[in-house]
Structures are given as C-alpha cells and as structure tokens.
N, C-alpha and C positions, 0 to 999 in steps of 0.2 A: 527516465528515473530522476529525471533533476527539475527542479521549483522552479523551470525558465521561466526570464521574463519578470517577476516581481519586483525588483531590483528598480528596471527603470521606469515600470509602471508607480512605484514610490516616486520616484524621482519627477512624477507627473505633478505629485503637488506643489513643488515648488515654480509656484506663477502666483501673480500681481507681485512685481519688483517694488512701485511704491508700497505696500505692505511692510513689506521683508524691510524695508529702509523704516518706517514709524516703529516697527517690534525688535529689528534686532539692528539699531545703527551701528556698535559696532560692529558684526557681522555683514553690513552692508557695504562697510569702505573697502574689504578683501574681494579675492576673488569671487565669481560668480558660481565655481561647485563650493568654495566652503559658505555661503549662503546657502546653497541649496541643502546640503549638509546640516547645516545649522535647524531650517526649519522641519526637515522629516528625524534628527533624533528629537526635536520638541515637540512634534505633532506625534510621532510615537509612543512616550513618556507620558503625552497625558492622555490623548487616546486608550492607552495599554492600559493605563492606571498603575505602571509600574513605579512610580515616585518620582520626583524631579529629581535630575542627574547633579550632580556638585563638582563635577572636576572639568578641566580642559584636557589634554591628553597630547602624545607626539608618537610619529611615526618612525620605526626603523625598516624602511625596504629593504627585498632581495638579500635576505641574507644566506648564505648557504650554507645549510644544516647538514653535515655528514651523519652517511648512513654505517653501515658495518662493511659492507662492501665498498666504502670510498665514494659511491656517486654522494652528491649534494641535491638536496631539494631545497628550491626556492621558499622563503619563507618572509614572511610581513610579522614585525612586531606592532602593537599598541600598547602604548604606556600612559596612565594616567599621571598626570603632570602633579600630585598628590606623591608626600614623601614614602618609598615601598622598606619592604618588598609586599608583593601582594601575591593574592594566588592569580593561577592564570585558566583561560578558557582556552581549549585548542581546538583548531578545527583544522582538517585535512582534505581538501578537494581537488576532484578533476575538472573543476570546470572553471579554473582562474581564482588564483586569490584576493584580485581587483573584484570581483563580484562579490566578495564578501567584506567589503569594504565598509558600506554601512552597518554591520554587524559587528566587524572588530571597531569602530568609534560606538555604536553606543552599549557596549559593555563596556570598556574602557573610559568612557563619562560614568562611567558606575562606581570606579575602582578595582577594577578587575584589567591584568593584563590580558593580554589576546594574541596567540599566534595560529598565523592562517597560513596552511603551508599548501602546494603543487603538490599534488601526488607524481609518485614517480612516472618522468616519460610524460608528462604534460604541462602545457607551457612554459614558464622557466628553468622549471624543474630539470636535473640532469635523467637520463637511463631510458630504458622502452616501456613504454604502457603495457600491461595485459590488466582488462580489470580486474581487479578485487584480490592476485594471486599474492602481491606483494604487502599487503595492506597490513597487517600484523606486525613485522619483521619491524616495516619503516615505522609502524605507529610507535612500537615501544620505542626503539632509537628518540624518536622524536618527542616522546615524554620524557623520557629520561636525559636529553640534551636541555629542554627546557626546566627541569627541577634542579640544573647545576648551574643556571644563570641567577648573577646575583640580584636580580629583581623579582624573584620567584620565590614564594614564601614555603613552597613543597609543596601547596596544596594545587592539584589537576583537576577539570573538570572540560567532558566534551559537552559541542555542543554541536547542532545543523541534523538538517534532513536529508531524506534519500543517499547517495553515493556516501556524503556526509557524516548518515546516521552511523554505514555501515564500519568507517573507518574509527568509528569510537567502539563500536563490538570487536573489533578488530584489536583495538590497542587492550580494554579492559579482558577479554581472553586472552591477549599475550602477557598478561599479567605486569602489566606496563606501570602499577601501583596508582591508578587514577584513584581519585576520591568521590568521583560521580561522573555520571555519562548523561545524558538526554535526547537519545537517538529518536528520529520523527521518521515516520514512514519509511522504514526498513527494519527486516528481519536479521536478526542475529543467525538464521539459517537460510542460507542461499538458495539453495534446491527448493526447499519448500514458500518463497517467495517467486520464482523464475517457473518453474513445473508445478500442479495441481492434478495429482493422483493420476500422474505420467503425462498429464497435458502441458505441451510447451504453450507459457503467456506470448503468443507469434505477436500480437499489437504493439503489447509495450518493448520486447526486446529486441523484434526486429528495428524498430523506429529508433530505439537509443542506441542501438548497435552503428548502425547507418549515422546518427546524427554525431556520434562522440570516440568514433575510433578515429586511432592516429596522436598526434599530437596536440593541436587544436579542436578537432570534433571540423564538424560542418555542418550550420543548422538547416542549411537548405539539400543537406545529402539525403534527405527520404524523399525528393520531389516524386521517385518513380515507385512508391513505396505498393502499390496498388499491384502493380505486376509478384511483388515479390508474394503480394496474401494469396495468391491465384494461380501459383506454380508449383511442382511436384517435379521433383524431389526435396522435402521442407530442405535438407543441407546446403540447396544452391537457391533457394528463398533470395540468400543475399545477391547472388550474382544476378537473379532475372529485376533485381531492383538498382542495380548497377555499381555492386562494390562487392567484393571478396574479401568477408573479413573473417578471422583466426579464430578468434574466442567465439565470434558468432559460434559459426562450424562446430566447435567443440562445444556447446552448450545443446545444440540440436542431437547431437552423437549421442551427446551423456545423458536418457531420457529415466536413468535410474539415479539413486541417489549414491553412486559408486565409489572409488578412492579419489576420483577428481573432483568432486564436489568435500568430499569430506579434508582434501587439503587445501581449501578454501573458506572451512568451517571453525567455529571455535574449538580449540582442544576442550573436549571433553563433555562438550554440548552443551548450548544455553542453561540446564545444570547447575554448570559449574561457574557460574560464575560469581566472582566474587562484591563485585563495586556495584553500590547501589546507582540503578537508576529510573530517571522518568520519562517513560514512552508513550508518543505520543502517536495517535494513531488515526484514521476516516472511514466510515462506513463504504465509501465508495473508494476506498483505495485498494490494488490488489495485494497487496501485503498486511492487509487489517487480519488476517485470520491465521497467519503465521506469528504476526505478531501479538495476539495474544497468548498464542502455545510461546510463546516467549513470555510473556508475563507471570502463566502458569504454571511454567517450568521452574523462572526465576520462584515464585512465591512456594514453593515446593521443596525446590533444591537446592539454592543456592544454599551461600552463607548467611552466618543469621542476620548481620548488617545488611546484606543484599536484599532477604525476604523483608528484613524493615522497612527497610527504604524503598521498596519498588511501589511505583502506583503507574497508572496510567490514564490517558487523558484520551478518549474518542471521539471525535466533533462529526457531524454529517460531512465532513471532506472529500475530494477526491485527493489524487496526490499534486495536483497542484491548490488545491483547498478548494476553492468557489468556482462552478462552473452554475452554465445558464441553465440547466436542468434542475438545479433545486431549486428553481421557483416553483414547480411543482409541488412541493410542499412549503410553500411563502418566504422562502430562506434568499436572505442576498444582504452582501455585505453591508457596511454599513461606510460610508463614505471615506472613503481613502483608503478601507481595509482589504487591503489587494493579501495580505498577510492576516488571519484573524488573530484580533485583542488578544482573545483569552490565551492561543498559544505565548505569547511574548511576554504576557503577563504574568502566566504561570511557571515558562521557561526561568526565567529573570527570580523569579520566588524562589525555584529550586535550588539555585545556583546563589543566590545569597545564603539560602538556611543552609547547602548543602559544603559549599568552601568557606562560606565566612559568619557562619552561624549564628545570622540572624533569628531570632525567634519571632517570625513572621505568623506563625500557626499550620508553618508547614505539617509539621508530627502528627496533630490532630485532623489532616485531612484524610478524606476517606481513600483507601487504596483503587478503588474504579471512580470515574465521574467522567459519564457518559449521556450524549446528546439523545434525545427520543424524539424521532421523524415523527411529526403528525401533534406532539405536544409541544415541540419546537423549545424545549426545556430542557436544562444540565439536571443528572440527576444523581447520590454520590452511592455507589454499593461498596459492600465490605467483600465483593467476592464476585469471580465472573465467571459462568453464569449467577448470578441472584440466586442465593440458595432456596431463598419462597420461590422459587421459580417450579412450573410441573410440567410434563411433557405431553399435550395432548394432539393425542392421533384422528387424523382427515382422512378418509378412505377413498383412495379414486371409483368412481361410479362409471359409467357408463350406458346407450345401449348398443355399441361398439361405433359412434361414427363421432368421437369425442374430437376430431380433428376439424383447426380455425375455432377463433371464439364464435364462431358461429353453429358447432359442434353441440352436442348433446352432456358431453362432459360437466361431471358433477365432483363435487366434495362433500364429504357429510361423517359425520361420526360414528354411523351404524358403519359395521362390517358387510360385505361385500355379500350375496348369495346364490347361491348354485344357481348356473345358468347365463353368466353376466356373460356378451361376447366381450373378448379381447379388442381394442384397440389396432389401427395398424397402419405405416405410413413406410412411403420406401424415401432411404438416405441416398441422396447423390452424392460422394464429395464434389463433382465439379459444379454444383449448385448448392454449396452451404447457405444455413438459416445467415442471415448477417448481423451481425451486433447490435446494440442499440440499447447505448449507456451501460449503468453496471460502474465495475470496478477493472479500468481500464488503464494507460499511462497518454491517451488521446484528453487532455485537459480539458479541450475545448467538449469532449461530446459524450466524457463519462458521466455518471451519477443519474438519478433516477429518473433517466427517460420513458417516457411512455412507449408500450410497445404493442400497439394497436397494428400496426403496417406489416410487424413480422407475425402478429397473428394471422393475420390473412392465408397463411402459407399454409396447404399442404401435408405438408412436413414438421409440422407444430402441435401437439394434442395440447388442447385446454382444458382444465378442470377447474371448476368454480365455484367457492359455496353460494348460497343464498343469502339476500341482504343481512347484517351484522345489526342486530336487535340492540344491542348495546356494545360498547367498546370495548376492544380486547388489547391487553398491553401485552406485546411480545419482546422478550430481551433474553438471549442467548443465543446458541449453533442450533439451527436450520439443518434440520435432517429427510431424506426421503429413503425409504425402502421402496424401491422399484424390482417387481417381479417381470422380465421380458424376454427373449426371442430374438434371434437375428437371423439371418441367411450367411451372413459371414463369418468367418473366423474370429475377428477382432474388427471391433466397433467403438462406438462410442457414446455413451448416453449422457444426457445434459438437461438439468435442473434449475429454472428458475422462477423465486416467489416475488407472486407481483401484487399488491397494492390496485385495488380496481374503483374509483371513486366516483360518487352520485352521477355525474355527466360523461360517464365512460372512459375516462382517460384509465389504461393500465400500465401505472408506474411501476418498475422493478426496484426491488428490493434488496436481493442476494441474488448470488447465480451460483453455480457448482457443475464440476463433471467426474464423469468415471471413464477411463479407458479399460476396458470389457478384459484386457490382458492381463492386468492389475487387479482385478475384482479381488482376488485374497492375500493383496496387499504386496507393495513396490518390490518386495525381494522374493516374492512366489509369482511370476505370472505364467500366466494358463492357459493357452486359446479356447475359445469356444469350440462345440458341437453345434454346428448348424442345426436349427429348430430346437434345441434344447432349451426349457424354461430355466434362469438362472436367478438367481438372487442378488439385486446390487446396492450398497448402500452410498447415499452419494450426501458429499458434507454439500451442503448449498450456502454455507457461510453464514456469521453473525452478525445480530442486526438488532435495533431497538428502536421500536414501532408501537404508536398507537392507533391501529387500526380501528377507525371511529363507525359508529353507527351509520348504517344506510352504506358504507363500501362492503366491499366483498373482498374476499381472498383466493387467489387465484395461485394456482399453478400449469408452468409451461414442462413440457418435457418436446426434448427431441432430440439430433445426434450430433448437431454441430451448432457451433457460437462461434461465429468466424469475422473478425480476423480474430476475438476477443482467445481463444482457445488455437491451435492448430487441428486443421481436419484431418480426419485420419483417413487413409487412403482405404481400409476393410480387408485386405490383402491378405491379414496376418504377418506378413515379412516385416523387418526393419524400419520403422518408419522413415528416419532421418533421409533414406537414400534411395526408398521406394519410387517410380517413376508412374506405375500403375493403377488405377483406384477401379474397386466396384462398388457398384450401386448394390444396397443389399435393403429388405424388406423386414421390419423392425416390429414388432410385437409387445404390446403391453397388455401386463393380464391382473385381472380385478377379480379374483374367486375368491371362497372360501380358504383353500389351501395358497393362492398365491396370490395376497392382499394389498398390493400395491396402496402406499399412504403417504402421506403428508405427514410431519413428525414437529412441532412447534411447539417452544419453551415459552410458557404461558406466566405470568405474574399474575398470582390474582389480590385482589386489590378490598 
C-alpha cells in the first residue's frame, strides 16, 4: 500500500553536475543532496505547472510530539524562511518521515509549513505498531499540537497517499478541525478497500503485511511470498511465507465487516464527515471503487462545506501510478514523471485555494475529472456515474462449450431463448485462474494487461460480442447478473471485462467477485444447495473507456483470480482456518428465466 520507490527514482534526475553548476551556482557550492534538492523542486514546479516557488525554507528535526498517552512521535518541521504564521500541511506516515522529505521542502518553498510525523511504533517514533488501530487518537493530538505552535496560522490541511491518505480520514473523522484533506489511493473504509464482497485482496495485503510489519518494514521480507499464495489454511498464508504477523491474522479472521473493522472506521461513516476534501484516485488501483462510495457518500452526506468542496480526480493509475502495462493503451510517463504532473499540480491548487485562498479557479472546477482509457483524454463530470449515462444489457449466449476464447461463447443484446445449454467448468482451488494485471498492489504487473494466456484455461468461460461498428463510450460501475450452479456449498464466482483489440490482444479493464456465502449481502450469509440455480450480482468495478470500432467486448467468468482475490477452499467451513479444499463443477445458465448478462453504463454521445 505505499508509493515505494518514487522518492529516489526522482532523485535520478539529478545528474550532469556541470549542469547543476551553469543553472544553479549558488546551489552548486553546497552540498551535493541540497543540489540535488535544488534541481527536482525546480524540475517539479515547472514540470507540474504549479508556479515558481519564492521562498527558501529551514528544517526542525525529530521533534517529539506528545500523544495523550505520553508516547511521543517523531516529527520534522519545514518552515518557510518567509515572515509566518502560515497554515500548515500534515502528513503522517509509517514508512519514514525522511522519505517525505522532498514533499515537506517543496511545499514549504510554497509558504506553507509542513509537518511529517512517524506513526506510532515506527521508526523514530515512540510505542508499538498495529496498523491503522491508533491512527485517529494520534492524528487529532497531532493537529491539535500543531495549531498551538506559534507559526501556525490555524489553518490544517492533509496531505499524501496510500497509508498516508488513510491517516488524513483518520484525523478529519476524529474531528481533529482540519480545513481540508487530500487523501490519494485510500479509502476512508478499511474493509471495503482490504475485502470485496468477503474476498480477502491476498496480493496486496499479504505482500505489505510481510514488507512493513515491525518497526522498520523489510523490503525484501516477501522473497518467499509465492509459497504464502498457494497454502491453506489462508490464516497461516503468513507463516508458509516465513513471518507470523498479528494484524495479518486478524484481518484474514475478520472476513465480515464486524466490531473490528468498524473500530478502525470513521465514527459515523464516510457520511459524516465534515472537512472538505480532494480525492484522488486509478482505474487500476484496488481502492478506486471504494473510493468512490467515498466520494458519493461525502457528496450525499456530508456537511454542506464538505459536499462543496469534495471533487475527485481518477487518472488510468495503478497505486503506484505508471506501470508497463498501460502501454497498452499508448499511456507512459512523460520524462522524469515517475509522480504524474496533474496529481502535484492539482494537489498544490487545492491546497492553495483551500488554506490560503487563493482564487486559482479551483470553485469553478467540475466535481469528477476523469481519464478515458482508449481517448487517452481528462474529461470533467458534474456527477459519477454521468447522469447521461444508461445501462445497457449483453446477454451471455452460448451453444454450451463457451470455455477458452476459443469457445463458442457469445454477447449480444437479444435475450437468451429456450433451449440454450448451460455452460460448465470444474474449480480446483489447488489450481486457481492466476492473475494478470487488474487492480492489484504488485506495481510492477497491475494495470491492463492482456489476458490471452489465462484464456487458454479450462476453467475460464469467454463471452464476446462481435466487432464494434462504431465507438461506444463507457463511464460508470460495471455490473453482471450471473445465474449459476455449483456442486459446493460455498464458492466463488469471478468477473472480469476485457477490452479485445483489432490484433487480439485482450486487455482487462475491471474485475470483481462474489463469495456464493455472501450472495444476499455481508450480514446475511447463506450456503448454497448443491445444484441449485442461484442468482448473483457481482460489482466488476468502475471504469471509463472508449471502446473503438473494430474491438470487441469481452467478458471472462470463473471462480478464482489468484493471488489477485483469496481462493476459497468450497468447503463451506470457515475460510481463514480451513485446511481442506474441493474441487466442485460450476454451472452457468443463459435461458429465458435465468438470463445471465453483461450490465454496462453507456454515454451516448
């Protein structure tokens, strides 16, 4: 869950020293990091297009901030060397407040103070880690310690991604009196970021469980991470990967959204809250779809400040933003943008109009401005979904052997007619479908990879329309109504739309699951009737796409996305502690009465 790595892949630009000595001589005769310092806030600034900075600034290290209980957390001041008080930016992390070092100087070259603190139990910091349990308590302390120093004008604002994001929803539901937040790729709801409709995300949490428990983390603590995707009982996941960790364990337990996640939640649910903020979010990130039921919530419920101010920003991202797979759709940085412009550019906007009231033209932007895969264009809505938006239905076809895209499997608009045979493939768990791309926390190998290799399998029904006469613009939640079958008690069915272009490559686009237990929702579960036809509706996530003439639209179903999902063992028992798995024979049906579809928020244009 953390932006690794960015930090000193920046720090790559600073090279040709004679350079650096013709552009910034005084900067040349210091040390060699405040050069290097020197040229990535100026290649950022203009880069960003966020204006040229005007101040120089000074550093107060390790200062230790008491909490309510007495520990102190490590803390970094930036001051701009400009007469204050000013308002300040806070940020809170577990992963070193040295890594946030070029972010506290170039806000701070803005006129904005900056304090970057250790969460508790991590490196300077006093007390024990547990993630995210404490994150509230210390945030308020922590705003409120910071609006009583006298270079602090009262006015708060968060800022940072991932772990980051989470500890600005943190302080702004502790009613910590911030005046704006900026959380990037994280949800204000934990469960519903970490679990998807009872599916534990095994890729990303085992890997940052392993990489960032302790006090330090250990980047090389997932070397053995492969044994952990491919062992049973998921509980000891951690141990067959070689580390016994606490919260792991109690995240695998708690596969409902129980008292333990909810004492980890904001009081009163994203709701309630009060402080306007700007969330920023990735098509290929696994918390883009949580966070927009955060967006929609806020523009709903909050307060009226709140619903004013909230807008959100969705770029084609994974959660570390650029992976090699959006070439796919022609997408790649643009030199040195190891960070994309428009976040920093927009961050920085927000945060001027929003503590120091700049009138940049923030007010007048549109509350959605959203990337379109395929138009490769920002585009700004008043409302997400696109209220022109209309829901049109694909009906899975078949003449039962719709399995491998080499299958007979069809999509088409008519409805389905007496007689269609069903579909049918058997699920192994000890041979799950394998992953491949999507919305992952694997930076290097999420985002819209082609998945021609897992069609091969088996175990995969394809369904496809026919070539696309003209371009269809998709922007919304990705829905399927799947009517099916299982031999097991408790299964798992799995959803995702794939993008199929002129020379074959089939790019994914969303993905989604249902656990068969859960079919009528996380506080009712039900086992199945073996052979009983049931009805499941599976979100397959949002997305905004133009699917161009001459591709096709494809949909995959099958019962496992691994390591991307946890496979379910079919048992029916307890997942987290299950040691057993069967293979069960999985059924999809395409009739009259039970109309298996495709469900796609269409723009028409």
């Amino acid at each position: 869950m953390r932006l690794s790595g960015w930090i000193p892949a920046l720090l790559i630009l600073a090279v040709l020293p004679a350079a650096f000595v013709l552009i910034f001589p005084a900067a040349a005769k210091s040390s060699r990091q405040a050069v290097f310092n020197e040229l990535l806030m100026r290649y950022l600034a203009f880069r960003s297009g966020s204006g040229w900075f005007q101040t120089g600034f000074s550093v107060q290290p390790d200062i230790g901030v008491p909490m309510r209980d007495g520990i102190r957390l490590a803390t970094d001041i930036y001051l701009p060397s400009s007469r204050g008080p000013f308002p300040a930016v806070l940020m809170r992390t577990p992963y070193s407040k040295q890594e946030m070092k070029p972010a506290g100087e170039f806000f701070a070259r803005y006129g904005f103070a900056v304090a970057v603190q250790d969460t508790r139990g991590r490196h300077k910091s006093e007390g024990a880690f547990y993630p995210f349990r404490n994150e509230m308590a210390d945030g308020v302390d922590f705003a409120r310690w910071v609006r009583r120093q006298s270079w602090c004008n009262g006015k708060l604002g968060g800022f940072g991604a991932s772990y980051l994001g989470f500890t600005q929803w943190a302080m702004a539901g502790g009613d910590a009196g911030l005046t704006s937040i900026s959380p990037a790729f994280i949800t204000a709801n934990l469960y519903e970021g970490i679990y998807q409709n009872g599916a534990f995300g095994q890729l990303t949490f085992l890997h940052w469980s392993l990489t960032s428990n302790g006090r330090y983390g250990d980047m090389r603590g997932a070397a053995r991470i492969k044994s952990g995707f491919g062992s049973f009982p998921l509980i000891g996941s951690d141990d067959a990967a070689g580390k016994d960790i606490d919260f792991y364990n109690d995240w695998v337990d708690h596969p409902e959204p129980d008292a333990y996640w909810q004492g980890m939640s904001i009081a009163g649910g994203r709701g309630s809250i009060a402080t306007p903020a700007f969330l920023v979010a990735g098509w290929y990130d696994f918390f883009v779809d949580a966070q927009i039921r955060d967006f929609q919530s806020i523009r709903r419920g909050g307060s009226e400040a709140a619903r004013a101010g909230c807008k959100i920003l969705i770029g084609p991202w994974g959660h570390g933003f650029y992976s090699r797979n959006l070439e796919n759709y022609g997408i790649k940085p643009k030199w040195g943008e190891v960070i994309p412009f428009e976040y920093i550019r927009d961050s920085k906007a927000w945060l001027d109009y929003s503590l120091k009231g700049v009138r940049n033209g923030w007010e007048r932007r549109a509350p959605v401005r959203a990337f379109v895969l395929g138009d490769n264009q920002w585009r700004d809505e008043r409302e997400w979904p696109p209220a022109r938006s209309s829901y049109r239905t694909y009906y899975l076809h078949s003449g039962g052997k719709a399995a491998t895209a080499r299958g007979d499997g069809t999509l088409a608009l008519s409805r389905p007619t007496a007689g269609e045979p069903f579909d049918e493939f058997v699920f192994d768990p000890r041979n799950p479908v394998p992953t491949a791309g999507g919305g992952h926390g694997d930076i290097r190998s999420s985002g819209p990879a082609d998945q021609r290799e897992v069609e091969k399998r088996p175990d995969v029904l394809v369904y496809s329309t026919a070539a696309l006469q003209q371009p269809l613009l998709v922007m919304g939640p990705v829905r399927v109504r799947l009517f099916a079958s299982s031999t097991a008690a408790d299964t798992d069915f799995t959803a995702k739309l794939v993008d199929v272009f002129p020379d074959e490559r089939a790019v994914i686009l969303c993905e989604g699951i249902v656990r068969a237990r859960y079919r009528n929702g996380l506080s009712r579960p039900e086992l199945m009737r073996p052979g009983t036809v049931y009805g499941f509706d599976i979100e397959v996530g949002h997305t905004a796409v133009r699917l161009k003439a001459r591709h096709r639209i494809r949909l995959e179903i099958s019962s496992s996305n691994s390591p991307r999902y946890d496979v379910n063992p079919n048992t029916g028992r307890p997942i987290a502690t299950e040691r057993d798995t069967l293979r069960a024979t999985q059924r999809v049906f395409h009739t009259p009465d039970a109309a298996s579809a495709l469900i796609l928020p269409v723009v028409e244009e």
